[in-house]
VEXZA-561873 format. One record per residue (C-alpha): x, y, z; residue in one letter. Coordinates in nm, 4 decimals. Example, Ala and Ser with C-alpha at 12.3 -4.5 7.8 and 13.67 -1.06 7.14 Angstrom:
<sites>
xx | yy | zz | type
1.2300 | -0.4500 | 0.7800 | a .
1.3670 | -0.1060 | 0.7140 | s .
</sites>
This chain:
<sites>
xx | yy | zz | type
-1.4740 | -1.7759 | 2.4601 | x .
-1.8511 | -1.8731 | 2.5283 | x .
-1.8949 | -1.4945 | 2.6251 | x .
-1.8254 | -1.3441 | 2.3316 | x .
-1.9597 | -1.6531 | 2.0975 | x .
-2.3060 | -1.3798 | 2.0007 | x .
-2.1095 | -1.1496 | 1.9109 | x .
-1.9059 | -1.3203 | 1.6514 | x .
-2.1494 | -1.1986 | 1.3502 | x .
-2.0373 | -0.8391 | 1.4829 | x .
-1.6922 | -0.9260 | 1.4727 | x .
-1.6817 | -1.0703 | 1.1075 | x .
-1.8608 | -0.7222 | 1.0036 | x .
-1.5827 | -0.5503 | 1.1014 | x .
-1.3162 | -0.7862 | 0.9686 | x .
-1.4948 | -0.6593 | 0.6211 | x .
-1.4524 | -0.2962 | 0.6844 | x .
-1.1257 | -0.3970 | 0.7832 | x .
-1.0976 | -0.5509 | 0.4528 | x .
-1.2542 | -0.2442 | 0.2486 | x .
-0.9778 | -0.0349 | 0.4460 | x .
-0.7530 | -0.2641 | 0.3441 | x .
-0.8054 | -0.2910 | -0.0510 | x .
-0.9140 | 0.0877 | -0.1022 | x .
-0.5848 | 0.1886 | 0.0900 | x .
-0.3592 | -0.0303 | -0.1286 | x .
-0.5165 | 0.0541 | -0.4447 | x .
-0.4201 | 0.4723 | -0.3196 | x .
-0.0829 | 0.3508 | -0.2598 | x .
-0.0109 | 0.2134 | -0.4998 | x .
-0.1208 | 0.4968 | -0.7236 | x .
0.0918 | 0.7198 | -0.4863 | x .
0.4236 | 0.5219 | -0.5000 | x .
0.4497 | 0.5390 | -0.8842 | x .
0.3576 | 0.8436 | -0.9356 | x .
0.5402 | 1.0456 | -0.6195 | x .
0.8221 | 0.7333 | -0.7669 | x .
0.8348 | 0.7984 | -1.1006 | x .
0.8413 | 1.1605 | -1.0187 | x .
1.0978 | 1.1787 | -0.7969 | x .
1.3194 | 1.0463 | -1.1036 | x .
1.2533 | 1.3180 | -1.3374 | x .
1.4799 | 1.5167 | -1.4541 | x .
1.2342 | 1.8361 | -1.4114 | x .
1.2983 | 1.9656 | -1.0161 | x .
0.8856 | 2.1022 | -1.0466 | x .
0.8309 | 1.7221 | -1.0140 | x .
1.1048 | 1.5633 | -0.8349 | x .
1.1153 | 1.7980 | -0.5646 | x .
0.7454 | 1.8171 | -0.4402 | x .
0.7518 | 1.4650 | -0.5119 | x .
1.0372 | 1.4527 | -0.2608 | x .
0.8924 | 1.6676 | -0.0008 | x .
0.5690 | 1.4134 | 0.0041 | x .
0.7556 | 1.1283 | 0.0149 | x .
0.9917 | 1.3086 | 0.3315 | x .
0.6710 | 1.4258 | 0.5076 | x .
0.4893 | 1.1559 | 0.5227 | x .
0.7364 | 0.9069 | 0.5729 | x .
0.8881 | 1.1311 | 0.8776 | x .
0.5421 | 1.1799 | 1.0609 | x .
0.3244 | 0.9912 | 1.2335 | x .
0.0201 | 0.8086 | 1.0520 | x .
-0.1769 | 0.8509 | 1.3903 | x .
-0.1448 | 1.2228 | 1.3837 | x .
-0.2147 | 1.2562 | 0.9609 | x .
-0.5203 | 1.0682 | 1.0251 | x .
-0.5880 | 1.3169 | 1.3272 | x .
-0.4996 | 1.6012 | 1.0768 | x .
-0.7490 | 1.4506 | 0.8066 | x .
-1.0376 | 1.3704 | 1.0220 | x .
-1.0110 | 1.6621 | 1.2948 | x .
-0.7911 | 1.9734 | 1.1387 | x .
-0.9618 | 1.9813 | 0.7528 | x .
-1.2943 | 2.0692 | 0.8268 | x .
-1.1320 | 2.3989 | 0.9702 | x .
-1.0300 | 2.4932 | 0.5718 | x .
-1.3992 | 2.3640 | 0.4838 | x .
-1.3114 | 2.0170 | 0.4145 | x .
-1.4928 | 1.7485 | 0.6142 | x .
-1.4340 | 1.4030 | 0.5233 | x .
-1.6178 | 1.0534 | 0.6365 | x .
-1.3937 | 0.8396 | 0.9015 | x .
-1.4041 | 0.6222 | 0.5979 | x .
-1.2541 | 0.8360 | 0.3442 | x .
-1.0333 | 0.9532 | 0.6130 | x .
-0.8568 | 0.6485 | 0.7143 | x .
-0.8336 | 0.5292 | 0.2977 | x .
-0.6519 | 0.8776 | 0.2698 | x .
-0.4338 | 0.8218 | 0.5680 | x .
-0.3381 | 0.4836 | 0.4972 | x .
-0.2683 | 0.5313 | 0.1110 | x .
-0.0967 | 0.7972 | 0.1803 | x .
0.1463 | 0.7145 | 0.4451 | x .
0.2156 | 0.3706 | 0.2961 | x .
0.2457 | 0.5376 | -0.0692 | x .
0.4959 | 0.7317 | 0.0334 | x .
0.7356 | 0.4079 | 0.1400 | x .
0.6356 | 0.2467 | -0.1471 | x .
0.6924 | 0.5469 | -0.3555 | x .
1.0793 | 0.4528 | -0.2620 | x .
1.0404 | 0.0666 | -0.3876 | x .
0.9247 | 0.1800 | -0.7058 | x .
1.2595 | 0.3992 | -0.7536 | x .
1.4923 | 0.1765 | -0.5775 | x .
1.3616 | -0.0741 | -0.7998 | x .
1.3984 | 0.1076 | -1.1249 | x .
1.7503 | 0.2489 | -1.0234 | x .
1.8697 | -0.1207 | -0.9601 | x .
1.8315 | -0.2319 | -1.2907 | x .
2.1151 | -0.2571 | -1.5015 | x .
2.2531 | 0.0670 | -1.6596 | x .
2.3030 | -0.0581 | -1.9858 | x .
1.9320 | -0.0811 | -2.0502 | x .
1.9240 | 0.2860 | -1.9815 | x .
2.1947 | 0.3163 | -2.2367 | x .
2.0899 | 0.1004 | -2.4944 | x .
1.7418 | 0.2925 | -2.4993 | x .
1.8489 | 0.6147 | -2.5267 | x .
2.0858 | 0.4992 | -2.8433 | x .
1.7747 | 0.3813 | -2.9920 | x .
1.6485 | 0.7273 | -2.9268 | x .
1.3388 | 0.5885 | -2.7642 | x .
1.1913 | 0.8550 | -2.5359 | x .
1.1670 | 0.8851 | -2.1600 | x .
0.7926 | 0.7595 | -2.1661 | x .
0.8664 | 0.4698 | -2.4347 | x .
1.1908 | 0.3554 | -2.2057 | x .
0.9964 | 0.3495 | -1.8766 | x .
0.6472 | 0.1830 | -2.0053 | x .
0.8281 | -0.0784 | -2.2468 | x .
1.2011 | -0.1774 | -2.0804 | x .
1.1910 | -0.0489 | -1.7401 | x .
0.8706 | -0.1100 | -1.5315 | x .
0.8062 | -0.4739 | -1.7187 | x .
1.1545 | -0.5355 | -1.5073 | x .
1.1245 | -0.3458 | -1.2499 | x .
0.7802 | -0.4769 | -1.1135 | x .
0.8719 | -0.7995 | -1.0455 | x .
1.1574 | -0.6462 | -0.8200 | x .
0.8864 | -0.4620 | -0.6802 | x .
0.6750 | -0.6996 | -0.5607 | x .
0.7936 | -0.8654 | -0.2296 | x .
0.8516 | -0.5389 | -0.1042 | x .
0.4814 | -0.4450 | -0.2165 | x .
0.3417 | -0.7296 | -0.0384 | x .
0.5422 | -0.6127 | 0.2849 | x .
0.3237 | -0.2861 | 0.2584 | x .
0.0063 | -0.4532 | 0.2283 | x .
0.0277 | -0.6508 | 0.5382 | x .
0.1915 | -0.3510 | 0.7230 | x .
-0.1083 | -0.1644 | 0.5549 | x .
-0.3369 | -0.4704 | 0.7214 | x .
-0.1891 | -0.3910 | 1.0564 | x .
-0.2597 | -0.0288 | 1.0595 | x .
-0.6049 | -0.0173 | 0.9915 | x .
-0.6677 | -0.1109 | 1.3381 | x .
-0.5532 | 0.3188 | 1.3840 | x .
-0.8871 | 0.4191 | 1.1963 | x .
-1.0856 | 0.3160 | 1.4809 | x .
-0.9772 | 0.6342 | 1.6337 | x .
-1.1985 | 0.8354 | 1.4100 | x .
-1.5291 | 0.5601 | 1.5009 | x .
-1.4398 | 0.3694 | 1.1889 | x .
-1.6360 | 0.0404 | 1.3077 | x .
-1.3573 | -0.2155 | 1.1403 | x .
-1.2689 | -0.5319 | 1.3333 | x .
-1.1009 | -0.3206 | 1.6380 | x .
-1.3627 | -0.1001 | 1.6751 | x .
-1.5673 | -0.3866 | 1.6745 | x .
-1.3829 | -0.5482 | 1.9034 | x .
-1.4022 | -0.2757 | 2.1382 | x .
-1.7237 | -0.2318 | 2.1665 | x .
-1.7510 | -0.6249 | 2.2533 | x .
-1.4923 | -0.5855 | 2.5226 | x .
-1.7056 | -0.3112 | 2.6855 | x .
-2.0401 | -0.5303 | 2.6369 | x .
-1.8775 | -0.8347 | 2.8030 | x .
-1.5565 | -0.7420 | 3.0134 | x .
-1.3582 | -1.0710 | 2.8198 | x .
-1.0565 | -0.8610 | 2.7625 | x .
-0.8284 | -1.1085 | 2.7005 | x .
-1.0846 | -1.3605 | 2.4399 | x .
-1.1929 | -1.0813 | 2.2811 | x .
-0.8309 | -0.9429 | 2.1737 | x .
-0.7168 | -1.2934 | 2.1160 | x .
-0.9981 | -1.3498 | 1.8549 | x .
-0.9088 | -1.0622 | 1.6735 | x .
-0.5252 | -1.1394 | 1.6811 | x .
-0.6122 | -1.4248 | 1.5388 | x .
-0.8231 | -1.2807 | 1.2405 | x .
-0.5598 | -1.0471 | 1.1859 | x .
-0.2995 | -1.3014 | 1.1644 | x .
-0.5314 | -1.5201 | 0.9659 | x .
-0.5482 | -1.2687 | 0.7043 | x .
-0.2256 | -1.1758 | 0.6629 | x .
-0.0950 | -1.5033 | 0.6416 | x .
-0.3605 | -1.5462 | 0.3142 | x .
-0.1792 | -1.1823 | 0.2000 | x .
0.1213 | -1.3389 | 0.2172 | x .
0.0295 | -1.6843 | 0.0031 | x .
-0.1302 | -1.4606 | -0.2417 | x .
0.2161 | -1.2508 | -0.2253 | x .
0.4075 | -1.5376 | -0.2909 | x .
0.1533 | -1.7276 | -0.5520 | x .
0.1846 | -1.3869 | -0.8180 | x .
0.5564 | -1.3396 | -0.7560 | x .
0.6096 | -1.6953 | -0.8961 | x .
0.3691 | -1.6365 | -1.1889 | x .
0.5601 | -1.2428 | -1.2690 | x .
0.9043 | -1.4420 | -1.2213 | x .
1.1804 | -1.3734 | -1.4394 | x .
1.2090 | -1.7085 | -1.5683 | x .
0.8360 | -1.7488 | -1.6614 | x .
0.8131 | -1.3964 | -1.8640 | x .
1.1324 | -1.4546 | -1.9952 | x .
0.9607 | -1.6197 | -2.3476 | x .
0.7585 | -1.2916 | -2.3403 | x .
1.0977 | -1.0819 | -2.4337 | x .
1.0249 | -0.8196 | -2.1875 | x .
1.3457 | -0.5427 | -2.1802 | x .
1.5233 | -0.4306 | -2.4442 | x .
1.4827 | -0.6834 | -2.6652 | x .
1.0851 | -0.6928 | -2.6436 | x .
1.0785 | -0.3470 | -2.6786 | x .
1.2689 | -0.3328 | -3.0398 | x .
1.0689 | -0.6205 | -3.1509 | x .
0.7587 | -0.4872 | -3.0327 | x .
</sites>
């Protein structure tokens, strides 16, 4: 461990791309999973089935070879991206598209009779979602989210493919400076552990704040939505 001790400062550099990769890629996701989601449940087929074939694509192909595509294939239509936008596009992408099917599953499992009652109130497709279903169905939502952000964690070690210089690139480079294969990886196993373990507190920490039982005052559902 003595061997690599200099080069800790490089290693904790990367853990913050790492970290960049990691929040930027989320925050795409989760953009991605409601809105390929929420799409994918209309009753239009211009948006559910586009919305479908994203979610089947990149769900059914590797995230290795869309980052490839990204980095390596686009600037052949004129599009050149950094590594960095890259690997955000990659990652929010691939892990939108699982999340995409949270965010339905999730709406779909809530009771039918809140579907029901709001269309006998004549409340429209937009009112229904934004003021009885999604104050529900996020809560659902949310282990399942916090599954995807670790598994999002994990893969940013890929974007060091495309000379991303996050916490595995990092580590590489340290490996080839000092030949201490086996510190070097087990420092950064650790930091990646270390980190996901916090993700996982955090996880836990806002799922008991969004409980049912705690917003339950609040009226969210049906009845929140004719008193509001």
């Amino acid at each position: 461990m003595s061997q690599i001790g200099p080069y800790v400062p490089l290693l904790l550099n990367g853990l913050l791309i790492t970290l960049a990769l990691t929040a930027c890629g989320m925050a795409l996701a989760l953009v991605v999973a409601f809105t390929a989601g929420l799409a994918r449940m209309s009753p239009r087929r211009l948006l559910r089935w586009p919305a479908g074939a994203f979610v089947e694509v990149f769900r059914g192909t590797s995230m290795l070879v869309q980052l490839f595509w990204l980095f390596f294939a686009l600037p052949f239509f004129g599009i050149q991206l950094t590594p960095f936008a890259a690997g955000v596009l990659a990652l929010g992408l691939n892990e939108g598209a699982y999340a995409a099917e949270i965010v339905r599953g999730s709406i779909n499992s809530l009771p039918r009779g809140q579907h029901e009652a709001a269309a006998a109130l004549s409340m429209s497709s937009a009112h229904k979602m934004r003021r009885i279903l999604l104050p529900q169905a996020i809560p659902v939502m949310l282990p399942s989210f916090g599954n995807v952000l670790i598994d999002l964690l994990k893969n940013t070690s890929l974007v060091s493919l495309v000379t991303v210089a996050d916490l595995t690139f990092r580590a590489q480079m340290v490996r080839s400076s000092t030949g201490a294969t086996t510190a070097v990886f087990g420092t950064i196993l650790v930091m990646y552990f270390v980190v996901s373990y916090l993700l996982s507190l955090g996880r836990g920490w806002l799922e008991r704040r969004v409980a049912p039982d705690r917003i339950a005052p609040k009226r969210t559902g049906l009845a929140g939505a004719v008193q509001g």
